[in-house]
C-alpha positions as a Python dict, from the first residue, in 0.01 Angstrom:
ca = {
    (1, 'X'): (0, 0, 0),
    (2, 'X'): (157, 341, -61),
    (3, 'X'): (168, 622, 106),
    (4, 'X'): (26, 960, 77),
    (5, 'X'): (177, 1293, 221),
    (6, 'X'): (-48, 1521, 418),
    (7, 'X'): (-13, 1904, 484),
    (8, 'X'): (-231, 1865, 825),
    (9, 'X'): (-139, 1915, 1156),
    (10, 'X'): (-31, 1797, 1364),
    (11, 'X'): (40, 1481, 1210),
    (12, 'X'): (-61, 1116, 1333),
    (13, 'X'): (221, 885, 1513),
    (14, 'X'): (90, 636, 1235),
    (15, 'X'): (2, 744, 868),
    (16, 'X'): (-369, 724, 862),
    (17, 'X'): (-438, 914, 519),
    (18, 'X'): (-360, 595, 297),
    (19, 'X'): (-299, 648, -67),
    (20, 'X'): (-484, 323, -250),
    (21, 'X'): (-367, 239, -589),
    (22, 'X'): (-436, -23, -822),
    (23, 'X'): (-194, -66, -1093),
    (24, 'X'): (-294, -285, -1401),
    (25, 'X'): (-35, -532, -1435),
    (26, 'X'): (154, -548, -1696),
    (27, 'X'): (107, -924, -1789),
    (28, 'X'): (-239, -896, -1691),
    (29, 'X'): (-445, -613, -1759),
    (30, 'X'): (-774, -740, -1663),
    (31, 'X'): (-758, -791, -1319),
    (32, 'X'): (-569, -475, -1168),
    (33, 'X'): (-407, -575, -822),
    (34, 'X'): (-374, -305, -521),
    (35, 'X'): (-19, -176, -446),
    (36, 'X'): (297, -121, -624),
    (37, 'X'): (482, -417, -725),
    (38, 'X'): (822, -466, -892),
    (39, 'X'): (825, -673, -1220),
    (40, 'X'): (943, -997, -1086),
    (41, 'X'): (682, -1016, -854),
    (42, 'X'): (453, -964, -1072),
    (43, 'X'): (570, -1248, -1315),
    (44, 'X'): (539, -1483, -990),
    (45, 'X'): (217, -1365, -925),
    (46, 'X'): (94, -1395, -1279),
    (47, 'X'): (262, -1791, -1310),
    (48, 'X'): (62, -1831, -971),
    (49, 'X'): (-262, -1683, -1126),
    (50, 'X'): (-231, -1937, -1438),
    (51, 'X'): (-129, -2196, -1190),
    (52, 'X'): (-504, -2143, -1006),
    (53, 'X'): (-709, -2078, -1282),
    (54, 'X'): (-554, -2431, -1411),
    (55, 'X'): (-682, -2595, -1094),
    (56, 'X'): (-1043, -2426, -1053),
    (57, 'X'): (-1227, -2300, -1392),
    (58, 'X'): (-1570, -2327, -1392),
    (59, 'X'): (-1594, -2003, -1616),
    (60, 'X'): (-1746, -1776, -1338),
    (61, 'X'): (-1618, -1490, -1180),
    (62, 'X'): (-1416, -1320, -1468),
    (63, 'X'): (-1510, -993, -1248),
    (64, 'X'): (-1594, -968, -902),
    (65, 'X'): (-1934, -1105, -825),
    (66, 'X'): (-2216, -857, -730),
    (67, 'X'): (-2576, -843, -611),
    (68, 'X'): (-2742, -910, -253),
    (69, 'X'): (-2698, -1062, 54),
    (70, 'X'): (-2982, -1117, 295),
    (71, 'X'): (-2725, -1190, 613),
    (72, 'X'): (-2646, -787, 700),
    (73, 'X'): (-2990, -662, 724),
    (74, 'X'): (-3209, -935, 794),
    (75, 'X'): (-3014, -1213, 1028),
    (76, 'X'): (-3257, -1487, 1025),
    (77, 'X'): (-3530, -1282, 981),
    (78, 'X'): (-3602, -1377, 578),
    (79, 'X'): (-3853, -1555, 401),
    (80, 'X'): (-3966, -1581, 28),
    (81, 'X'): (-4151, -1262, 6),
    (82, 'X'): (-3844, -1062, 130),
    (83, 'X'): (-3655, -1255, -143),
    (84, 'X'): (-3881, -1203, -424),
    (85, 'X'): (-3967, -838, -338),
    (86, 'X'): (-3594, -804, -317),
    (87, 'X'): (-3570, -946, -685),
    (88, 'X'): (-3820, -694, -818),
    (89, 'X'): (-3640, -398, -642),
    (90, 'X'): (-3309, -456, -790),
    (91, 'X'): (-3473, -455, -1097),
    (92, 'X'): (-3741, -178, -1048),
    (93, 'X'): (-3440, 42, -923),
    (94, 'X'): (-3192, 9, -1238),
    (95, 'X'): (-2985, -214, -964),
    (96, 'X'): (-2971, -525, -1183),
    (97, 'X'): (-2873, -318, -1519),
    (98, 'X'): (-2594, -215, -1327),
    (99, 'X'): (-2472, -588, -1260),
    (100, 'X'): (-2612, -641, -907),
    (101, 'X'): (-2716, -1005, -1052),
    (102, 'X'): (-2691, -1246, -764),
    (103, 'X'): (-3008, -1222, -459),
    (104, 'X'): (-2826, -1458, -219),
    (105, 'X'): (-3038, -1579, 95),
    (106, 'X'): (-2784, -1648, 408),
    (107, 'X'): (-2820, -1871, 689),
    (108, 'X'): (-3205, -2019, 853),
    (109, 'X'): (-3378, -2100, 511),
    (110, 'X'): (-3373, -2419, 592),
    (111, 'X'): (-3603, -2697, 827),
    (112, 'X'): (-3374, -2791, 1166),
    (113, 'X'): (-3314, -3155, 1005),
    (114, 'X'): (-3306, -3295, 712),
    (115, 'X'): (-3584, -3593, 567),
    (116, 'X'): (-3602, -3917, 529),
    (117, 'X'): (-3355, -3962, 236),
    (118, 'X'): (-3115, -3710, 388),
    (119, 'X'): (-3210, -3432, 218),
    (120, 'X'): (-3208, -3063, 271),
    (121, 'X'): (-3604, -2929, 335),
    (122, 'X'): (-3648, -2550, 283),
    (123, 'X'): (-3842, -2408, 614),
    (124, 'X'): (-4226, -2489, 586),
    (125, 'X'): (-4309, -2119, 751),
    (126, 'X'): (-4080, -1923, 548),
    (127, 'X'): (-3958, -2081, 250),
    (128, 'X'): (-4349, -2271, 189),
    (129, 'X'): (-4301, -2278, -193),
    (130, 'X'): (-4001, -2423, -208),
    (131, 'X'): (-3633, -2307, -342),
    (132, 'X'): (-3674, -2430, -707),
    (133, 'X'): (-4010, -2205, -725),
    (134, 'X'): (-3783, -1873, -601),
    (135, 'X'): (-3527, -1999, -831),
    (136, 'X'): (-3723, -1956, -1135),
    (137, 'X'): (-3885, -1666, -1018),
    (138, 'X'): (-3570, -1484, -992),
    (139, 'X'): (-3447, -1612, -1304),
    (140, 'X'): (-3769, -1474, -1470),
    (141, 'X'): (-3665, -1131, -1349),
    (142, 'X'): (-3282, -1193, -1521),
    (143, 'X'): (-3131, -1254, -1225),
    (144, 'X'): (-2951, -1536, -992),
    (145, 'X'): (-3040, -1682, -707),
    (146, 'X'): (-2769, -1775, -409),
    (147, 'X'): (-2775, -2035, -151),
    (148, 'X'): (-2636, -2065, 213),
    (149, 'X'): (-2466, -2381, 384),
    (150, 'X'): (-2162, -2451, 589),
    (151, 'X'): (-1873, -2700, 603),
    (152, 'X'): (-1978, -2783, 901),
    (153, 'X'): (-2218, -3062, 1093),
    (154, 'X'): (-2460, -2703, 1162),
    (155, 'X'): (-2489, -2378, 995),
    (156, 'X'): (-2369, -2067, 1223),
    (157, 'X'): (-2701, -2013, 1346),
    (158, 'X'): (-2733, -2325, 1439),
    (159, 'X'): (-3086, -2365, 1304),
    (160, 'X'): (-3010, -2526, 1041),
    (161, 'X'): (-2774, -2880, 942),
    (162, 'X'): (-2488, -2750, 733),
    (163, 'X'): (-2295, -2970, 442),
    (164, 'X'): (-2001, -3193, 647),
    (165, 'X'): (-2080, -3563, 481),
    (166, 'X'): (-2294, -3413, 253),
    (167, 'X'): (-2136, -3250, 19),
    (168, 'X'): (-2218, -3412, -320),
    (169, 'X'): (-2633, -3469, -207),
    (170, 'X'): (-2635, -3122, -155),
    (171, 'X'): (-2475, -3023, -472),
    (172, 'X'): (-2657, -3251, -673),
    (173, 'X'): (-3022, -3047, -451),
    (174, 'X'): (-2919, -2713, -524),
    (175, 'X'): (-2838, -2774, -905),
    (176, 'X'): (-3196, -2917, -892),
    (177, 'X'): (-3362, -2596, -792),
    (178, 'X'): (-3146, -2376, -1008),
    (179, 'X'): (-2929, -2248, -791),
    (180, 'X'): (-2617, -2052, -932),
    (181, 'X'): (-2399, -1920, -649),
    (182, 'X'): (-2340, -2088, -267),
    (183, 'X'): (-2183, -1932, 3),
    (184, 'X'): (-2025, -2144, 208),
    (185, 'X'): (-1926, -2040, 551),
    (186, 'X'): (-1703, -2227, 828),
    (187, 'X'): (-1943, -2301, 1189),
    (188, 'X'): (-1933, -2626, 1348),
    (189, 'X'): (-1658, -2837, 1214),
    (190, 'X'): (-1661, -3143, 1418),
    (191, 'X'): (-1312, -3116, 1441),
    (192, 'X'): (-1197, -3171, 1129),
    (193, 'X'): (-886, -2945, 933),
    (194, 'X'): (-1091, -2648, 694),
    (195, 'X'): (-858, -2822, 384),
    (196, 'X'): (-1058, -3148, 452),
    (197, 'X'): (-1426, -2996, 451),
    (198, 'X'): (-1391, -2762, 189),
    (199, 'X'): (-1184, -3002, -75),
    (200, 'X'): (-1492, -3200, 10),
    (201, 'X'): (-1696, -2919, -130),
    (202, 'X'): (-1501, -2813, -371),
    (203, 'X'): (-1461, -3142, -534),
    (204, 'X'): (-1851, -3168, -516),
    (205, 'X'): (-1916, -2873, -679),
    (206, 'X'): (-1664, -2930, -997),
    (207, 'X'): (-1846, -3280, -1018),
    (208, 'X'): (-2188, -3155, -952),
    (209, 'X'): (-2230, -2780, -940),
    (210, 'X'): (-2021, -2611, -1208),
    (211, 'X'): (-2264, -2406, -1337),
    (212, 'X'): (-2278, -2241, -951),
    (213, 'X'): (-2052, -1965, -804),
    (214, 'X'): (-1851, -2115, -531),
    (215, 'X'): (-1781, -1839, -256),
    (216, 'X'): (-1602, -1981, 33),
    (217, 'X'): (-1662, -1834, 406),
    (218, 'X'): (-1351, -1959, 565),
    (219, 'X'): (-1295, -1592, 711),
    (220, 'X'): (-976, -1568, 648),
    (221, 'X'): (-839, -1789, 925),
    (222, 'X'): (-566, -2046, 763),
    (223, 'X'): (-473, -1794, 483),
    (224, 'X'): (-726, -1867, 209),
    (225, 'X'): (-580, -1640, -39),
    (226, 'X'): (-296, -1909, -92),
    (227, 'X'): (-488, -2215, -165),
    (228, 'X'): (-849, -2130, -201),
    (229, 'X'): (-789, -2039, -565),
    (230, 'X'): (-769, -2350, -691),
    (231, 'X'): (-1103, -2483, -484),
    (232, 'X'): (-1368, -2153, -548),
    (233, 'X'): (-1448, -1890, -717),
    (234, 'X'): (-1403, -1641, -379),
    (235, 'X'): (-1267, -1627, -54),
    (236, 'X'): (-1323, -1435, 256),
    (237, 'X'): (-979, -1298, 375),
    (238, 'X'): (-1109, -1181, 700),
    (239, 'X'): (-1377, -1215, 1004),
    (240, 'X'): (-1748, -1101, 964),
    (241, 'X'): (-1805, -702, 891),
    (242, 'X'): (-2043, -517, 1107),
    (243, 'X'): (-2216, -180, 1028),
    (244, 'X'): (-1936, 83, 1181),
    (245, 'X'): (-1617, 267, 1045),
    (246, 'X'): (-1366, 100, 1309),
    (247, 'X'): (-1495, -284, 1165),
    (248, 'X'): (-1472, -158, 764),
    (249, 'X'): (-1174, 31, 796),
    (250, 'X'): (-997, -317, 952),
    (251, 'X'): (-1163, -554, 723),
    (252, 'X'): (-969, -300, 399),
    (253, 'X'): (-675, -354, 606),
    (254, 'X'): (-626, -709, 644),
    (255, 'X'): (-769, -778, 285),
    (256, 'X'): (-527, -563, 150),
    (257, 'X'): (-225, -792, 187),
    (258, 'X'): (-332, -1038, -32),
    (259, 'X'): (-412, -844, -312),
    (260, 'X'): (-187, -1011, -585),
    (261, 'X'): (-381, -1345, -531),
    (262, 'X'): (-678, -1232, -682),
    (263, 'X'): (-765, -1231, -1023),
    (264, 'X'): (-1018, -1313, -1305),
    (265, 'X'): (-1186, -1678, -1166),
    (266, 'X'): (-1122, -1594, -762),
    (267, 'X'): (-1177, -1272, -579),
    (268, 'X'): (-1056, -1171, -229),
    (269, 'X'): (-1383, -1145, -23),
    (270, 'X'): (-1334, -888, 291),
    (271, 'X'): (-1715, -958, 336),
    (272, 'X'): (-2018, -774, 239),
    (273, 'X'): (-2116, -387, 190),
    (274, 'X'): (-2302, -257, 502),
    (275, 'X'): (-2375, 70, 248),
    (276, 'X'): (-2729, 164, 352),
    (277, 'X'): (-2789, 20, 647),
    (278, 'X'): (-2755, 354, 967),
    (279, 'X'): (-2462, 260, 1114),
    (280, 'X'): (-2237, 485, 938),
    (281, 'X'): (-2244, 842, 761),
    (282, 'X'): (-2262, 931, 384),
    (283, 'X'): (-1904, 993, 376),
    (284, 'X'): (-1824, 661, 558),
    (285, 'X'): (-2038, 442, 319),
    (286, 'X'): (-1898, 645, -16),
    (287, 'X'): (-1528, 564, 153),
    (288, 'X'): (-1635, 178, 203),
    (289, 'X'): (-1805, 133, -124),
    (290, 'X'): (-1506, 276, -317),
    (291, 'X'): (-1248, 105, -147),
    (292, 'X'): (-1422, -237, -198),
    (293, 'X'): (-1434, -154, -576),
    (294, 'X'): (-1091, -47, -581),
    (295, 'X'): (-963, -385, -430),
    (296, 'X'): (-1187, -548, -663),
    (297, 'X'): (-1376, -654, -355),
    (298, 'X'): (-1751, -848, -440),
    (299, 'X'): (-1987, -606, -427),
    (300, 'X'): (-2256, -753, -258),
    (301, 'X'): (-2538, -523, -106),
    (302, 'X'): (-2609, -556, 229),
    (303, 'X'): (-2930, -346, 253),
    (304, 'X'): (-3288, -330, 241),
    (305, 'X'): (-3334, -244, -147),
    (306, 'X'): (-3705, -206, -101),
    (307, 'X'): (-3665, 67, 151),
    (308, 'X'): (-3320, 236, 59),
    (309, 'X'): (-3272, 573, 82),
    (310, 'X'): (-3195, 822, -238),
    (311, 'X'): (-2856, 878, -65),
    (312, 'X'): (-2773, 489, -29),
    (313, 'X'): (-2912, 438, -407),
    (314, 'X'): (-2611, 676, -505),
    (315, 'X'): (-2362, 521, -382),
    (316, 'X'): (-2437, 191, -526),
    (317, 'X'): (-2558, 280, -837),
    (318, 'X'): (-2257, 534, -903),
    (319, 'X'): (-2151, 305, -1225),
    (320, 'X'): (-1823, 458, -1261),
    (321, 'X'): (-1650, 350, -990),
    (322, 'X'): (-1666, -25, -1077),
    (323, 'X'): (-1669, 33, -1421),
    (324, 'X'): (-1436, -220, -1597),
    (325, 'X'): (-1069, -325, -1581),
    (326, 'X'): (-767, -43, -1544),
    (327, 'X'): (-612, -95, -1893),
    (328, 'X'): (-362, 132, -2074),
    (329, 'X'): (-154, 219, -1792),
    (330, 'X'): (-481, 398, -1624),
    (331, 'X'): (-422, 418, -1284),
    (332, 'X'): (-737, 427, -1059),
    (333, 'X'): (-689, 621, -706),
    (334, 'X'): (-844, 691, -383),
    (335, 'X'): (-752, 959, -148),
    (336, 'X'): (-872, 832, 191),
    (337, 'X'): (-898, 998, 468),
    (338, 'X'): (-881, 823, 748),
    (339, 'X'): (-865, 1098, 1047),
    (340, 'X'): (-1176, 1268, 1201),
    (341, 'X'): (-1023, 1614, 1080),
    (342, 'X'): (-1042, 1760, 717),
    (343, 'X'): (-687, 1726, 561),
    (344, 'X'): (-544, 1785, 233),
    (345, 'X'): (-345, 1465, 89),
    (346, 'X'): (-122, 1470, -238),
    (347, 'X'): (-58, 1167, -465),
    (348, 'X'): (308, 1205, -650),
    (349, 'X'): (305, 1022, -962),
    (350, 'X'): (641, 828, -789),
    (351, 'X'): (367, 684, -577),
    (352, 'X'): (186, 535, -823),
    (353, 'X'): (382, 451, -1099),
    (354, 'X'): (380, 709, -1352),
    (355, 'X'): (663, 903, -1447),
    (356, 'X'): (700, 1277, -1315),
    (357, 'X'): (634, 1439, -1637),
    (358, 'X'): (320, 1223, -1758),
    (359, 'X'): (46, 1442, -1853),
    (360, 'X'): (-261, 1316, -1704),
    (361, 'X'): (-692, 1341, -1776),
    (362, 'X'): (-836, 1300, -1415),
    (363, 'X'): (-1209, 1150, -1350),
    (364, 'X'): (-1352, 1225, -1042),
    (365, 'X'): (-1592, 940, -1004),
    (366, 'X'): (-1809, 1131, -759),
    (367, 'X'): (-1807, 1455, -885),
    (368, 'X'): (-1835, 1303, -1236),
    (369, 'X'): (-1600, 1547, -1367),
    (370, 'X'): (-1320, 1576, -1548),
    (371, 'X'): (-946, 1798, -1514),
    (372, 'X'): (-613, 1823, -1634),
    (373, 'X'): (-289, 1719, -1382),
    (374, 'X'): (45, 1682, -1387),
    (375, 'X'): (317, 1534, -1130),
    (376, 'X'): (66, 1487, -904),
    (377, 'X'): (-305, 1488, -758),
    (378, 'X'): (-393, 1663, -442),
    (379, 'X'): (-741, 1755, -280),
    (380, 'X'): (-887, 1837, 54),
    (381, 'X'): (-1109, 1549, 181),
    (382, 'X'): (-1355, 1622, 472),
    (383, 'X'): (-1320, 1330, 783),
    (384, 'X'): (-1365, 950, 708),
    (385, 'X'): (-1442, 1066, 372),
    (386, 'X'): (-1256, 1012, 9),
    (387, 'X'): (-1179, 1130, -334),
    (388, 'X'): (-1128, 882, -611),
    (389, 'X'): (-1007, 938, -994),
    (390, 'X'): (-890, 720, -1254),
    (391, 'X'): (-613, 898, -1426),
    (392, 'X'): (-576, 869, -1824),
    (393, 'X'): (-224, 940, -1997),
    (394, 'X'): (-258, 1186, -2196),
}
């Protein structure tokens, strides 16, 4: 991560006005990675890449996967009206044109045990019709539906059985009801090593389920950057977000070291947006959203759509920020400030890669505007708030 200069006082003991950059790689221009690298690393980052991609290629996730996650909002408290009203507000809002695809119900869908035959039963109070019948009625609005288990003997809430032993029967369910994307998180493992249960999975869903987005919930405890490539199509790198700046601001943190392991085919998952839902201010949510597009972060809405403010609706539907791969030497930037004071902070094009005498075109994807800069890029950002550009040789 590189480092911004600051011309407030007094200054903090420890930088906290970070300069985020991602820099397209050279070898592979698609999938920009966070930080400044030298070349060598990236040519051992790029032979790893290749390497995973190998191991795990279902075809899904060439971009970061986006859409909606009942678990932030709602807890347990879901049923199949929530999901299908869901499904018609990410549509009725201009959501799903803007690639929010995926309406993913989290944990206590289910009945406590399974039946006869071993078999996962949706809840007969919530879920009455049945997965398969939300299924197609999310397909019939264009979009995906998500499912929720765990490599473990229970789900998290305990309310539920999760997947341990089970791994291919439930596979071989969801592809039945027309699932496309499962989220599978890490609760009750009977004692058994997290390489075990998810290989199990894993290995389950390239037999059974390849035509469904793997996301693994592992949160980030045995390093699942490293070897969860080759298994999913995601990973969480870190423990479960909640709706405040101290919890977001350490969730960019520790997903930020293993930026280079991401890529086209397997994203680094620091968990879902809270944009939306009271716990934080305008500037905090515009700050969270952009640095989970900049890390190329899922962008998975954690809010009620059906009720969301005009504010919250601008922040996710701002369709510049995640708007396609850095390419050309574009360098995308945010200027985060990270102190409860306004403060000025200056990007030198040493920081970021560009040579002191490149003539620049800046976007401001907030202000939607456009300016000319040279050597560097410096503005005053108000407390817990950000700038970000994408800056275009001229």
């Amino acid at each position: 991560m590189a480092r911004a200069s600051s011309s407030s006082s007094p200054p903090s003991p420890r930088l906290l006005l970070f300069l985020l950059v991602a820099v397209a790689a050279t070898l592979l221009p698609e999938a920009a990675a966070l930080g400044n690298f030298t070349a060598e690393s990236r040519g051992a980052r790029w032979r790893s890449r290749r390497a995973r991609r190998r191991a795990f290629e279902n075809g899904l996730g060439r971009t970061p996967q986006m859409g909606w996650n009942s678990w932030n909002h709602f807890y347990c408290g879901i049923n199949e009206q929530i999901i299908r009203e869901t499904a018609d507000a990410l549509v009725n809002t201009g959501l799903a044109k803007l690639g929010y695809q995926y309406v993913n119900i989290d944990d206590c869908w289910a009945e406590y045990s399974r039946d006869s035959q071993g078999n996962f039963v949706p809840n007969r109070q919530t879920f009455p019709s049945g997965i398969k019948a939300l299924a197609d009625y999310v397909h019939a609005k264009g979009l995906k539906l998500g499912i929720y288990s765990d490599a473990g003997s229970q789900t998290c809430s305990n309310k539920m059985p999760g997947s341990l032993d089970h791994e291919e029967q439930d596979v071989k369910t969801f592809a039945s009801w027309g699932v496309d994307y499962l989220k599978y998180d890490n609760c009750n493992d009977a004692g058994r090593s997290v390489m075990e249960r998810y290989t199990r999975m894993s290995n389950a869903m390239k037999t059974y389920g390849k035509n469904i987005f793997f996301s693994l919930c592992e949160w980030g405890k045995e390093n699942p950057a490293t070897w969860a490539g080759r298994m999913g199509n995601s990973w969480r790198t870190t423990g479960d977000i909640a709706d405040n700046w101290g919890s977001m601001t350490s969730r960019a943190d520790e997903n930020d070291q293993w930026a280079a392991y991401a890529g086209p085919g397997g994203w680094n998952d620091p968990d879902m947006l809270e944009v939306g839902n009271g716990g934080m201010s305008e500037a905090e949510y515009r700050s969270h959203f952009s640095i989970w597009a900049l890390a190329k972060a899922p962008l998975l809405i954690g809010c009620d759509v059906r009720s969301m403010s005009q504010q919250t609706k601008n922040i996710l539907s701002n369709s510049e920020v995640w708007a396609g791969p850095l390419s050309n030497n574009r360098k995308a930037v945010v200027l985060w400030n990270r102190q409860s004071y306004q403060a000025t902070i200056t990007a030198h094009w040493s920081n970021i890669g560009l040579a002191g005498s490149v003539a620049v075109t800046a976007r401001d994807l907030w202000a939607h505007s456009s300016f000319a800069a040279q050597g560097q890029i410096s503005a005053s950002v108000a407390p817990h708030d950000c700038k970000m550009y994408v800056l275009t040789p001229n």
